[in-house]
N, C-alpha and C positions, 0 to 999 in steps of 0.2 A: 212410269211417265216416259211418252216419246219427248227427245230433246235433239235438235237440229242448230250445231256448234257453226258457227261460219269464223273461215281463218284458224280449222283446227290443225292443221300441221304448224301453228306458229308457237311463239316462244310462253306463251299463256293459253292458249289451245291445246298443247298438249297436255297441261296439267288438268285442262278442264275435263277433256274427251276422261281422262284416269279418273278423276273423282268423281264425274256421275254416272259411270260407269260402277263404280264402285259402290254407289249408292245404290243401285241396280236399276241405272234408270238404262232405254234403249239411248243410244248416243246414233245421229246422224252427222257425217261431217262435209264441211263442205269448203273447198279450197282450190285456187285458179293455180294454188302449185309454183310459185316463182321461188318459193324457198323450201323448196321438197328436199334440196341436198345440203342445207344448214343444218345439218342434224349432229349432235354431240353427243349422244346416247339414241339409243331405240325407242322410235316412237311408241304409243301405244295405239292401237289396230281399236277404231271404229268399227260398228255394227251392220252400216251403210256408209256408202262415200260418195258425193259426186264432186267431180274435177272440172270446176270450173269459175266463171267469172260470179258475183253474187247481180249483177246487171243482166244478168243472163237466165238470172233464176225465171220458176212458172208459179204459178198458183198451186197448181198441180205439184210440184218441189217440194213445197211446205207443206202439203196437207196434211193434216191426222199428226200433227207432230202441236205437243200439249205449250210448250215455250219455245223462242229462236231464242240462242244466247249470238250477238252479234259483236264479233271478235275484230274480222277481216277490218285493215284497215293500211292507208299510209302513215304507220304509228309513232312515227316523232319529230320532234320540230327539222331537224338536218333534212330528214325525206322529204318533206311539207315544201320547204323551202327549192329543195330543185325543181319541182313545175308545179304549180299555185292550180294550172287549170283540171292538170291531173289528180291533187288533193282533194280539190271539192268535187270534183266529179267521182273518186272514191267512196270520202268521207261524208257525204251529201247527199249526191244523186243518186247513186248506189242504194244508201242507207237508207235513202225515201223510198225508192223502186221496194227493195226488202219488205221496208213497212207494210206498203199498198198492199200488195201481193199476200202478209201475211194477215191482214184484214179482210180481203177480198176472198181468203181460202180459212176463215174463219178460226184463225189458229189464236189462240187468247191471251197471249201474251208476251211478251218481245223486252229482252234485256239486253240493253245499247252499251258499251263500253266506250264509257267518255274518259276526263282528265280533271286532273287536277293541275293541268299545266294551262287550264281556262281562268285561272287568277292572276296570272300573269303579275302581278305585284301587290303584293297584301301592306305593304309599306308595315310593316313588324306586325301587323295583328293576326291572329289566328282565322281564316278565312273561313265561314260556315257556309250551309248550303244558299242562304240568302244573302252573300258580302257580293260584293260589285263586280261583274267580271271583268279584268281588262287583259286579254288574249294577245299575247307579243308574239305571236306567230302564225302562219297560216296556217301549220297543223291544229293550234289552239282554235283558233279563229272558225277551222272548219268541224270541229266538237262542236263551239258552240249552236253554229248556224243547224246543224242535225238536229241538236237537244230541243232548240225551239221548235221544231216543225213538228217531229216526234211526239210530242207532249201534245202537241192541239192538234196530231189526230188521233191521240188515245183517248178512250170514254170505256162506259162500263162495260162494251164486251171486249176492247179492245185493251188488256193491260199494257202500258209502259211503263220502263223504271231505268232510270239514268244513275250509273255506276261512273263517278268521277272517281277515277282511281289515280292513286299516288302513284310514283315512278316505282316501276319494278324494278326489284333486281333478284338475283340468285340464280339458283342453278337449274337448267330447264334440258329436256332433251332435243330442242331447239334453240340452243342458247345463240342468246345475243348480246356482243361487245359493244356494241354502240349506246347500251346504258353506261352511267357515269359510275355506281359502282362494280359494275361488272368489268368495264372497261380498267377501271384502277387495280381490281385482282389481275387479272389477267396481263398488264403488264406490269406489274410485281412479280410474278409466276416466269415469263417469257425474260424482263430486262433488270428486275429486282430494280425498278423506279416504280414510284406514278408518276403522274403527268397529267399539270392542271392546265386545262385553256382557258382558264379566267386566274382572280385573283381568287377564287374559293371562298367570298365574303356570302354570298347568293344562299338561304335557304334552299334546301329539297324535303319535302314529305316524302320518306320511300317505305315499301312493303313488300313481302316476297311474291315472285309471282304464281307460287301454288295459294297463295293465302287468299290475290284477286279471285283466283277460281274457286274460292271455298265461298269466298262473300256471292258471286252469281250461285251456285250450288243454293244457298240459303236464302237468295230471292227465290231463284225457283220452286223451290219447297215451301216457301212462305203463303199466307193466306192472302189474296190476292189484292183485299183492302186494305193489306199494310204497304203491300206496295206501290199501287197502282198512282200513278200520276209523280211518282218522287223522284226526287233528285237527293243519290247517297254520296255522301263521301267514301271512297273505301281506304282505309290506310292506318295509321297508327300513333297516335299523339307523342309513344315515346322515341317512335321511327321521323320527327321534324328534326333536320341536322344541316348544318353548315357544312358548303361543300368540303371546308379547308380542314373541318374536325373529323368530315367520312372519309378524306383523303390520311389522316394523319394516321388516323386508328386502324385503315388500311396496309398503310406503311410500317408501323409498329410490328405487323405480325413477322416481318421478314428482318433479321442481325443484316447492320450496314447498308441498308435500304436507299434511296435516295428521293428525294420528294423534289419537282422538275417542274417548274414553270415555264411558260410557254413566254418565248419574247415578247409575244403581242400581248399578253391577258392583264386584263382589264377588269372593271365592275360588268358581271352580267345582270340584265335586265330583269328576268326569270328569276325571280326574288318572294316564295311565297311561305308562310304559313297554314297552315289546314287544320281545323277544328275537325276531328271525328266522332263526338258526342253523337251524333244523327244515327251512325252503324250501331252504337250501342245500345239507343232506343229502339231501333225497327226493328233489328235482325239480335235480340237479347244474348244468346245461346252463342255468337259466333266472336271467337276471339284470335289474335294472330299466335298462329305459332312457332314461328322462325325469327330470329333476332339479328342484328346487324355482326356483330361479332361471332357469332357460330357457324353463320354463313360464310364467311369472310373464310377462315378455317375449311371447313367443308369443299365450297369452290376454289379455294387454294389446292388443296390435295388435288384434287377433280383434274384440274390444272395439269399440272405434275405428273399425274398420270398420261398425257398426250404428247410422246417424243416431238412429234411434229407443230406442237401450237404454233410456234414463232414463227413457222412458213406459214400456218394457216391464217394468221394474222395479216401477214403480208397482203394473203392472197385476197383477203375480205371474205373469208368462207362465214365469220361470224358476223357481218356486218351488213346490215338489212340495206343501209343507204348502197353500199360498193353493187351487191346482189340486184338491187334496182336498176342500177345503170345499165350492169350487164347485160340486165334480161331486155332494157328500153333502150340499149343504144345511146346512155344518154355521153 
């Protein structure tokens, strides 16, 4: 199978470029490059590359390639938030253009990497593919706006499948700090604190981010009337946790630890539950394999091993929002 990654130098592209490569599919990658040098490990080398914007793309781009997994994106609510017109023209107009173009060069199937941060408050209930969305940000906000469009222009020769995926976190060769628990290893690792900017009452659904790329791997492979027109949850029923109990369990791992509220924190809004029943019915065969506390461990060492973290913290080498600015002048 040809496969055409877009956003694969990012923190969940590169796990994906390895796994369907590994699957022995051919991998196309394709990335406008703003975070070529957030690397924490060695990427893995694509089959084909093009270096560029996904608004940029041709028809001609896509061709002859069997699925697009569509990665690329302004992917969390802090980014979303520093220019609203920049998000939707990413997460949106971009993602339509993609569409078009991959309809228009006959490519059969297209798997969009949405959120689970489109629930925006599940008020305690477990949120399924059909609970109510209420999107407390413009990143969410600009998920959903994609998901609709997406969906009513796919028909039978055109597959779509919308992957609302739970917060990543772990260890990636493009890692990123500006997840909540990657952010809390890593200064446990660099200041032996975490550091919560709310009060930690707030649900998160989290999963690791090789595990996202195993659930696209297993759409792709899947037969094409299991997927076609759905909307998956991706994530893990026993990965639903309270930010103050992923911060605690985080802290536990380190003797004389300190657990750091922020002056300002408060109740945050982003308050959800997530039902993953739906992954278990579509994609049977596919289960997580990385766990919160092994990880925890894992990325700790990982850590440890980088004399320099604590400057590179400073500098926002891991931190997609600081990399943003730099690259935009903001």
């Amino acid at each position: 199978m040809k496969v055409l990654i877009t956003g694969h130098q990012g923190y969940i592209g590169c796990h994906a470029v390895d796994i369907f490569q590994r699957a022995g599919h051919f991998v196309t990658g394709v990335d406008i490059g703003y975070f070529a040098d957030c690397t924490f490990t060695k990427r893995p080398r694509v089959d084909a590359e093009l270096t560029t914007d996904v608004a940029d793309l041709t028809p001609r781009d896509v061709a002859g390639h069997d699925v697009v997994v569509h990665l690329a994106a302004i992917s969390n609510d802090s980014m979303g938030e520093l220019d609203e017109d920049l998000t939707t023209n990413t997460n949106v107009t971009a993602t339509m253009h993609l569409a078009d173009i991959c309809k228009t060069a006959k490519v059969p199937r297209l798997l969009f990497s949405s959120s689970c941060a489109v629930y925006g408050d599940s008020h305690g209930a477990h949120a399924d593919e059909s609970f109510a969305t209420a999107p407390q940000t413009a990143y969410a906000r600009s998920k959903i706006a994609a998901e609709q469009q997406l969906l009513e222009l796919g028909d039978n020769n055109f597959s779509v499948c919308i992957l609302r995926n739970a917060t990543a976190y772990g260890h990636s060769p493009a890692l990123r700090t500006d997840l909540v628990f990657n952010d809390f290893v890593a200064r446990l690792a660099t200041e032996n604190k975490v550091h919560l900017l709310s009060n930690g009452g707030a649900h998160r659904p989290l999963i690791h981010c090789r595990d996202i790329a195993r659930a696209f791997l297993d759409c792709a492979e899947a037969a094409q009337e299991m997927i076609n027109g759905q909307i998956i949850n991706v994530g893990d029923d026993a990965q639903n946790i309270k930010v103050i109990d992923l911060a605690r369990m985080i802290c536990a791992k380190r003797d004389d630890s300190d657990l750091v509220f922020s002056k300002t924190a408060g109740a945050d809004q982003r308050d959800y539950l997530v039902d993953f029943s739906k992954l278990r019915r579509i994609l049977p065969n596919f289960s997580v394999n990385y766990s919160l506390s092994a990880e925890v461990d894992y990325l700790l060492n990982s850590c440890d091993k980088r004399p320099n973290l604590a400057d590179e913290l400073v500098a926002g080498r891991y931190s997609r929002l600081q990399q943003l600015k730099n690259r935009l002048d903001f």
